[in-house]
Structure formats: structure tokens, C-alpha cells
C-alpha positions in Angstrom: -43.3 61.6 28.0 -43.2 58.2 30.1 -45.4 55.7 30.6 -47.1 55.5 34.0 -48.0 52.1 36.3 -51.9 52.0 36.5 -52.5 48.4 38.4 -50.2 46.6 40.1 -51.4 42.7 41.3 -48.7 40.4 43.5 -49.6 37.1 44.0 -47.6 33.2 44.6 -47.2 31.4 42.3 -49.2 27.4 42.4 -47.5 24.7 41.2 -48.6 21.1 41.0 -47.5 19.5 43.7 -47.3 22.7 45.9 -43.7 23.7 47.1 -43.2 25.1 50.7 -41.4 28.4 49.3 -43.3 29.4 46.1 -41.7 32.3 43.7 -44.0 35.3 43.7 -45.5 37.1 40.6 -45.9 41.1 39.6 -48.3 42.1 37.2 -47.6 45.7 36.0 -49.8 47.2 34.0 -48.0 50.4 32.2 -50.5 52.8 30.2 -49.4 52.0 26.7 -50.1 55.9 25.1 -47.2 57.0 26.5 -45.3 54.6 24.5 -43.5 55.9 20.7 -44.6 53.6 18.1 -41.7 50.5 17.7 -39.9 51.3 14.2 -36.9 49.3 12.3 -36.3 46.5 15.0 -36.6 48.6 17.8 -37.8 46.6 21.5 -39.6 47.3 24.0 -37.6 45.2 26.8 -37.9 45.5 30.9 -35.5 46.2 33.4 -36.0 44.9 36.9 -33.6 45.2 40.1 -34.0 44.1 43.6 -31.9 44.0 46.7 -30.9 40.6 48.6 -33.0 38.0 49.9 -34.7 37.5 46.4 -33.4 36.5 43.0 -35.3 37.1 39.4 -36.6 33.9 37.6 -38.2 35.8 34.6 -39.5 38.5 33.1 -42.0 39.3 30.0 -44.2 41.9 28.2 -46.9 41.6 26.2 -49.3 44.1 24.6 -52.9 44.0 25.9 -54.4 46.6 23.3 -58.6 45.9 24.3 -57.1 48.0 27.7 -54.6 50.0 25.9 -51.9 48.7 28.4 -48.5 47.3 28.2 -48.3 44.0 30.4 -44.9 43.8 32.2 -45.0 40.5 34.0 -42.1 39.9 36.8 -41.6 36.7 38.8 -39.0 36.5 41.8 -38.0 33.5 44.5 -39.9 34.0 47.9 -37.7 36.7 49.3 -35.8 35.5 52.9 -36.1 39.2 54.1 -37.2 42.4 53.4 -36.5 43.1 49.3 -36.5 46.4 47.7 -37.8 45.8 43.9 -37.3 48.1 40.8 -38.3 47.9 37.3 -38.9 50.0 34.0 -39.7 49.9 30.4 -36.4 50.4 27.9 -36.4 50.6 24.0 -32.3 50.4 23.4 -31.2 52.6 26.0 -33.8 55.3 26.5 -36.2 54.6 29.4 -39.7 54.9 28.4 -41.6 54.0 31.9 -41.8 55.7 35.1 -39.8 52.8 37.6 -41.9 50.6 39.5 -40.9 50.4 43.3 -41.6 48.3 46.1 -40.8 46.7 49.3 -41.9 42.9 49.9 -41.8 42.3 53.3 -42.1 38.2 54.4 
């Protein structure tokens, strides 16, 4: 049993003063029942991959149990070209998320 995406938002992100090439921001919201409950230590932690043109700033996740959802929060440079992106949900090794794909396209 994985967890499945059930929103996706993309947006820039603002900084004061603005910048002329801001990074850009994905919001995945992962159904958190699919999820095993987090025993001895264990951590949920996020895997993200993406093709040239971009390069990850940061990553984090954060519980958002009034929607029952695990928050997977992923921010990237403006891509130059066309960037494939990937991500997923790990505890240790195991994958516990469907993977999150998509193109950005400047």
C-alpha cells in the first residue's frame, strides 16, 4: 500500500526585493492513510530528482492532520530549459509514495 499525490500547487517564489530569476516551489500533498505508523526512530524523509537546467534548494515535510495529508514541500532554481522532476516519500529504504512526475517547461 503507497501513498498517492492528491493536489499538486507550483508557484515562484517572492522575495523582498524581487530577483529577475526566482526559484519555484511544489506543494505535494500525499494522502497520509497510506502511510505505516513511524515506530523506534524511524523517518519519513523525501526523495526528489530532476534532469538539467534546474538544481534543488530544499526540501521538507510536514504533517497536516486537520486534512489527513502529508505535506512534501519542494523548491528548485528557475529551470534554463525543459526539466523533468521526480519525487517520493522513503522511511529508511522502503518507498512509501507513488513518485511524483513532471515536466516544467520555461
Amino acid at each position: 500500500n503507497v501513498a498517492t499525490v492528491r493536489n499538486t500547487w507550483i508557484g515562484r517564489v517572492i522575495s523582498d526585493p524581487p530577483v529577475e530569476h526566482p526559484n519555484i516551489r511544489f506543494v505535494l500533498d500525499f494522502d497520509a492513510d497510506a502511510f505505516p505508523p513511524l515506530k523506534g526512530g524511524m523517518q519519513l524523509s523525501g526523495q526528489v530528482e530532476n534532469s538539467d537546467g534546474a538544481k534543488f534548494v530544499a526540501d521538507t515535510i510536514a504533517r497536516v492532520p486537520e486534512k489527513n495529508l502529508i505535506r512534501y514541500v519542494i523548491e528548485i532554481t528557475e529551470p534554463t530549459k525543459a526539466t523533468d522532476l521526480r519525487a517520493r516519500l522513503k522511511i529508511g529504504n522502503s518507498e512509501v509514495s507513488e513518485t511524483w512526475t513532471y515536466t516544467w517547461q520555461p
